[in-house]
C-alpha positions in Angstrom: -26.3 25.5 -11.8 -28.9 23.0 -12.2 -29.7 19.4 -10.5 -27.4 18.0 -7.6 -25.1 19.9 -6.2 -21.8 18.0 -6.6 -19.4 18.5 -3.6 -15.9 17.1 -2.4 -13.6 17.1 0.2 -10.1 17.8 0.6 -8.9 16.4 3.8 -11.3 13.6 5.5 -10.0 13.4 8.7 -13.0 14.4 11.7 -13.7 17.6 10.3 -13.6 16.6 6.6 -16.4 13.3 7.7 -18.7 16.4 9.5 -18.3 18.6 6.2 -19.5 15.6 3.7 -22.7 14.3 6.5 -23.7 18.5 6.2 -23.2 18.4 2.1 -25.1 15.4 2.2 -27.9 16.8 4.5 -27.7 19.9 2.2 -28.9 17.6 -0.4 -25.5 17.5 -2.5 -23.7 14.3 -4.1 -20.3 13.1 -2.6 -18.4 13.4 -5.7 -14.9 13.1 -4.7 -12.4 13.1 -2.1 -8.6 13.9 -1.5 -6.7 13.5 1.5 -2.7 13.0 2.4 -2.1 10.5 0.2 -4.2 8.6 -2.5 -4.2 5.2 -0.7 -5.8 7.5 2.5 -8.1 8.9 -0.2 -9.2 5.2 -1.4 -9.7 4.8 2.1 -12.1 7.5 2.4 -13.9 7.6 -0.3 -15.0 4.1 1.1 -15.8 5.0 4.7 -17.5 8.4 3.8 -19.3 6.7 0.5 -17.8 9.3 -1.7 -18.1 8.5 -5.9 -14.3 8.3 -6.3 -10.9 9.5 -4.9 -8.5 11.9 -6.5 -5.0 11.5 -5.9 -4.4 14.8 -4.3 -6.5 18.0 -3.4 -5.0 20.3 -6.3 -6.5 17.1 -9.0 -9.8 17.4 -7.5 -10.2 21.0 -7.6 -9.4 21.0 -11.3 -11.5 17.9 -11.8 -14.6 18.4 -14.1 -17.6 16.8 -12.1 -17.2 19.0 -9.3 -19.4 22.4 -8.3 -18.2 23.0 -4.6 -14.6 22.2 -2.8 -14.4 21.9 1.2 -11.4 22.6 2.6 -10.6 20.7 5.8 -7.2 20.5 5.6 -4.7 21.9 7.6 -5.0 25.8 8.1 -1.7 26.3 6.6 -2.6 24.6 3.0 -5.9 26.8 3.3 -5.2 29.6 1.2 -3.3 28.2 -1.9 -6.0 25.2 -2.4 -8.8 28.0 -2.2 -6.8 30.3 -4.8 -6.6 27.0 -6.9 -10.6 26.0 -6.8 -11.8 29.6 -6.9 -9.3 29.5 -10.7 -10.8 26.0 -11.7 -14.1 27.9 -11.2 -15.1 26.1 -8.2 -17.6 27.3 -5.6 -15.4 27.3 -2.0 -16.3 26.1 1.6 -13.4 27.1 3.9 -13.7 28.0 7.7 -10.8 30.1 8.1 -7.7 31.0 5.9 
C-alpha cells in the first residue's frame, strides 16, 4: 500500500470524532464517513472535515477509495460491518466485537 493512508468512519458520534483526530495524527486522509442516517453523515463529514459522506456504513466499506474502516458504532452492529470490510478487502479498526 503506497502514499496516504485513506481511512473512514462508521459512526461519528464522540468516539467516531476521537478515532478520525488519531487517523489524522497517524498521518491518514479522512476519506469518508457514515453514520445513522445520510443527512447525519453530511453533517459529519462537515464537522470532522472528512472528503465525502456515504449513505450508510455497508456503502462505505465497499466503496473504492478506502484502505482502513473504523468501527465506532454500536457494539451490537460490530461484528457484521467488520465481516463486510474485512470481504471488501478492507483493513479493520474495531475495539471490541
Amino acid at each position: 500500500m503506497g502514499g496516504e493512508l485513506r481511512a473512514a468512519i462508521a459512526g461519528t458520534g464522540f468516539i467516531g470524532a476521537v478515532h478520525a483526530r488519531s487517523a489524522r495524527l497517524a498521518g491518514a486522509r479522512l476519506a469518508g464517513v457514515a453514520a445513522s442516517s445520510p443527512e447525519s453523515a453530511a453533517a459529519a463529514a462537515d464537522r470532522l472535515g472528512a472528503e465525502r459522506s456515504y449513505p450508510s456504513a455497508e456503502a462505505m466499506v465497499e466503496a473504492d477509495g478506502i484502505d482502513v474502516v473504523h468501527i465506532c458504532t454500536p457494539n451490537h452492529l460490530h461484528v457484521p460491518l467488520a465481516e463486510a470490510a474485512l470481504r471488501a478487502g478492507k483493513h479493520v479498526i474495531c475495539e471490541k466485537p
